[in-house]
C-alpha positions in Angstrom: 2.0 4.1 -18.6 1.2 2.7 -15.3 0.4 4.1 -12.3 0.4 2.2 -8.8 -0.4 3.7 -5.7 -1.0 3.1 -2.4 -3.8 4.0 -0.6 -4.0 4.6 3.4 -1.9 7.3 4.5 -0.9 8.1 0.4 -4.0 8.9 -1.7 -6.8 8.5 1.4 -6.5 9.7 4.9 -8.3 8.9 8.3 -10.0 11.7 10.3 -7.1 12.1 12.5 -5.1 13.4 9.7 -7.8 16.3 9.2 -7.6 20.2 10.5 -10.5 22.4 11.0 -9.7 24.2 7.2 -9.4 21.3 5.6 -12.4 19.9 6.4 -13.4 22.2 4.4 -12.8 20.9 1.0 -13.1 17.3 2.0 -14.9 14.3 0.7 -15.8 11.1 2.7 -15.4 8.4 0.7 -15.4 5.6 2.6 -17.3 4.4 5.9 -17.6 1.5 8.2 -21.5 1.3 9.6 -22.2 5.1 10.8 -18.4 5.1 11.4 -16.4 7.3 8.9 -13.5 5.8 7.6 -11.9 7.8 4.8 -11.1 11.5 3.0 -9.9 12.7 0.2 -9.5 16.4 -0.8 -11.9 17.3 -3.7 -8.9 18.7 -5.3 -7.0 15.2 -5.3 -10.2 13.2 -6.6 -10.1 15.7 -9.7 -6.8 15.0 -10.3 -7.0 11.3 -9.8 -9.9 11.6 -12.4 -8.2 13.5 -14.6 -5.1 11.4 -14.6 -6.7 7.9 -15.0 -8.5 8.8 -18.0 -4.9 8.9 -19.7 -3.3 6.6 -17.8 -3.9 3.1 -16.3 -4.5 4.1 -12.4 -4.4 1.1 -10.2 -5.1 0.8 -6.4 -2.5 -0.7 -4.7 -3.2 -1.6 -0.9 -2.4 -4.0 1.7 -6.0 -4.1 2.9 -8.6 -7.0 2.0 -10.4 -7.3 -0.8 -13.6 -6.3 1.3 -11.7 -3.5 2.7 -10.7 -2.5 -0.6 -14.3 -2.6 -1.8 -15.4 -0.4 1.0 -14.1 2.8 -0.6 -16.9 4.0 -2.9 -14.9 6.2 -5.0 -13.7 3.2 -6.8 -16.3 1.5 -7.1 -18.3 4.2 -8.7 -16.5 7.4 -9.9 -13.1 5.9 -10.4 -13.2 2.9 -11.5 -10.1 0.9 -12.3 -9.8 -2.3 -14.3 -7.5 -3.4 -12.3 -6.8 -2.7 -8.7 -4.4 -5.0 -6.4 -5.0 -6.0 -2.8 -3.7 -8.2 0.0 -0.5 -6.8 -0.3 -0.2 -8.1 -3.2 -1.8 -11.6 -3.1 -4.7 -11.0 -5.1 -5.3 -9.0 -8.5 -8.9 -7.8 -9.2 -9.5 -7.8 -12.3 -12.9 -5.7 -13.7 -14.1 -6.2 -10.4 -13.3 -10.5 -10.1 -10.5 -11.6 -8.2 -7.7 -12.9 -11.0 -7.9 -16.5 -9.6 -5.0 -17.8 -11.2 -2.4 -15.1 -9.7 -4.0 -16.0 -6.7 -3.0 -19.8 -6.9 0.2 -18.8 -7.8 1.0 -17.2 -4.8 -0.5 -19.3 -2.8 1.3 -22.0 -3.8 4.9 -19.9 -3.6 3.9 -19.6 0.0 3.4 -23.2 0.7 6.9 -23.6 -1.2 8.9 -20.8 -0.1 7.8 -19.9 3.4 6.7 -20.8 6.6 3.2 -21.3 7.6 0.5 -18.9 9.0 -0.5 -21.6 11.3 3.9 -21.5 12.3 3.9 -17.8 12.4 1.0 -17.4 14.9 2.5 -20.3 17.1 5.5 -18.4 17.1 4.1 -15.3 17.6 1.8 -17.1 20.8 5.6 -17.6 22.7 6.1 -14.0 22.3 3.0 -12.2 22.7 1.9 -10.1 25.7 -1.7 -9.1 26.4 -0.4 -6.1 28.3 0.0 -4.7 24.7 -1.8 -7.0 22.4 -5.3 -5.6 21.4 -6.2 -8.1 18.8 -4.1 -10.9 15.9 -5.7 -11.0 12.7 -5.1 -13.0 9.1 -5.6 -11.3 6.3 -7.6 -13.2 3.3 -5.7 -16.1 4.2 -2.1 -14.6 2.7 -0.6 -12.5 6.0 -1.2 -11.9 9.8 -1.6 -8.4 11.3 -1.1 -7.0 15.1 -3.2 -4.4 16.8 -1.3 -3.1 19.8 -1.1 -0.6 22.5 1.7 1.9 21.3 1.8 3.5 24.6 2.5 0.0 26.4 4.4 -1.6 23.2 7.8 -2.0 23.1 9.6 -3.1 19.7 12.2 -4.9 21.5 9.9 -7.4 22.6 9.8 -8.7 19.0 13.1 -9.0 18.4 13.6 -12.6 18.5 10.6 -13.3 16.3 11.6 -10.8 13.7 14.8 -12.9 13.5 12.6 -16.0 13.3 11.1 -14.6 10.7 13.2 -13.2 8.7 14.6 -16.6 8.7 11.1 -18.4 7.1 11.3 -15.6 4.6 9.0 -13.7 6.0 9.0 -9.9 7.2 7.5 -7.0 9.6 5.9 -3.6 9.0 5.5 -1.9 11.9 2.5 1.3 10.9 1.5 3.1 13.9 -0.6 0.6 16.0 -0.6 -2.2 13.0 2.0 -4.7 13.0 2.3 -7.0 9.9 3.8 -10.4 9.5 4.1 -10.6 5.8 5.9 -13.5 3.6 8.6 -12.5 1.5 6.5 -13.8 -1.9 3.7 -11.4 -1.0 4.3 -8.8 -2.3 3.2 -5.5 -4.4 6.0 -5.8 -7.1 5.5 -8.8 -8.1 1.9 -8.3 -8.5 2.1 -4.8 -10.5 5.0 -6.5 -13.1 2.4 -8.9 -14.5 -0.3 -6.0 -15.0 2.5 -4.0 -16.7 3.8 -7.2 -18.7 0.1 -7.9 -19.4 -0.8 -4.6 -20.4 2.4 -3.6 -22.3 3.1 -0.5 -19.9 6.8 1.2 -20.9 6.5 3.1 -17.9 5.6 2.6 -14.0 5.1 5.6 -11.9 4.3 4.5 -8.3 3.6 6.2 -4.8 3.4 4.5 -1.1 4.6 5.4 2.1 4.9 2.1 4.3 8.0 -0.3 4.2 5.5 -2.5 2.3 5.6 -0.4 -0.3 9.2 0.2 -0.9 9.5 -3.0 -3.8 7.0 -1.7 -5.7 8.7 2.1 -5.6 11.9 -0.3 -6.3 10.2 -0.9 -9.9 9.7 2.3 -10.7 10.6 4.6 -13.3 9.3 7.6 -11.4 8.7 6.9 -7.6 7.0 9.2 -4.8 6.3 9.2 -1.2 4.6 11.1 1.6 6.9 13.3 4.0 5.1 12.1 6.7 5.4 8.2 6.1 7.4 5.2 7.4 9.3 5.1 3.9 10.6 8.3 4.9 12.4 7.6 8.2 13.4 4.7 6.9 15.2 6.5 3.9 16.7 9.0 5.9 18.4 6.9 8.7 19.4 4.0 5.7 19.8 5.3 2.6 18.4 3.4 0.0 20.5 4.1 -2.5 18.9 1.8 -5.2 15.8 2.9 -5.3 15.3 7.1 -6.5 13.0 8.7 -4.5 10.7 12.1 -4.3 9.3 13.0 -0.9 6.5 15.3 -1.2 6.9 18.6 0.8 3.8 18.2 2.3 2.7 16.4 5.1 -0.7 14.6 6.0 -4.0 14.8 3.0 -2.3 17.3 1.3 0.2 15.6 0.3 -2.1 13.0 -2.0 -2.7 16.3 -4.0 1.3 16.5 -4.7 1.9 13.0 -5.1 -0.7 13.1 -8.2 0.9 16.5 -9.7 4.3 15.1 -9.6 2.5 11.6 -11.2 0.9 13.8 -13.7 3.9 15.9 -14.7 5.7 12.8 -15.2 3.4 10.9 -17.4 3.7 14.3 -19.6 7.3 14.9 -19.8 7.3 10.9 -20.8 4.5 11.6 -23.3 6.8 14.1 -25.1 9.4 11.9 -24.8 7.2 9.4 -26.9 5.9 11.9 -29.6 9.3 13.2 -30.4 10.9 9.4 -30.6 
């Protein structure tokens, strides 16, 4: 069995997700300089431990792969063989970025979609530094906003979402983040070829952005946080061809469920298995 999960605001939370008790029984686990990035409860690592000794855990994030390789906890303690980043545009692969995959999407890209270089010029007719804070790429594969959410207003993108939308490309708005993200970029595509490759019968994922919704759409058993984007989008559309949990909990504790549901899953299919 498989499991993919996302990472930022699933499995690992920023300090502004933290309360005074749960402090507590927290672990840094990723920093940034002196800054610290990144928590997990002590009570979710053990799980996560737990469960990817008898199952194949892999990372799934939108960040870079030297964002990625910032968190320490999988680079040392849990260490998967295979972990995919950029959204989806690069595999690692025992630690080496799968070079081929990465080819292949880039060259989807070029086929498929418009350009980075058109989606910032785009972008530059639109833009307003009364809410802009900074425009980023991302490993060469997608672009990413920082704005000011007090001064932002999402109307103002309208007409480039429809532009592109168009040039197969698409928008995930997560709190101050904006990402501009081609269509063939995705985490779906990416975490089919490590189940074809590794022979998985079963995919259990987690996630709680709009970025993550294809590769929940894979799933045979697919969770998300109550407190996510997946969730308000579920609620006001109704997906109703993808089967979703939502955790009952809100903010870091809900990593903790998110693995027990995992974990309970992977057993009941287990069972399944030995009885035949």
């Amino acid at each position: 069995m498989l499991f993919a999960s996302d990472l930022d605001r699933t499995l690992i939370y920023s300090n502004k997700f933290l309360d005074k008790k749960e402090r507590e029984d927290v672990r840094l686990i990723e920093t940034k300089g002196d800054k610290e990035i990144s928590f997990m409860t002590n009570k979710a690592i053990d799980k996560l431990k737990k469960l990817s000794q008898n199952i194949c855990f892999v990372p799934t994030t939108t960040r870079t792969i030297e964002q990625y390789k910032r968190i320490s906890i999988f680079q040392s303690e849990i260490k998967s063989k295979y972990a995919v980043v950029s959204n989806g545009g690069n595999i690692i692969i025992d630690n080496k970025v799968d070079k081929i995959w990465n080819e292949l999407i880039r060259n989807k890209m070029k086929n498929e979609a418009a350009s980075i270089e058109d989606v910032l010029k785009k972008f530059n007719e639109i833009k307003n530094k009364e809410w802009l804070i900074s425009c980023n790429t991302a490993d060469e594969l997608f672009c990413y906003c920082i704005v000011d959410c007090d001064k932002f207003e999402q109307d103002s993108l309208s007409y480039f979402i429809e532009w592109l939308d168009m040039n197969n490309w698409n928008v995930s708005m997560q709190g101050r983040k904006i990402y501009f993200m081609p269509n063939c970029v995705n985490k779906r595509d990416a975490i089919l070829n490590i189940a074809n490759n590794i022979g998985a019968k079963h995919i259990a994922s987690a996630g709680d952005s709009y970025l993550d919704l294809s590769m929940l759409s894979i799933a045979d058993y697919a969770v998300s946080p109550l407190h996510g984007e997946i969730y308000n989008i579920y609620t006001n559309e109704k997906y109703e061809d993808i089967k979703l949990d939502f955790t009952l909990s809100s903010g870091i504790l809900a990593s903790e469920e998110i693995l027990e549901n995992v974990e309970k899953f992977s057993n009941d299919k287990y069972i399944e298995t030995a009885l035949g």
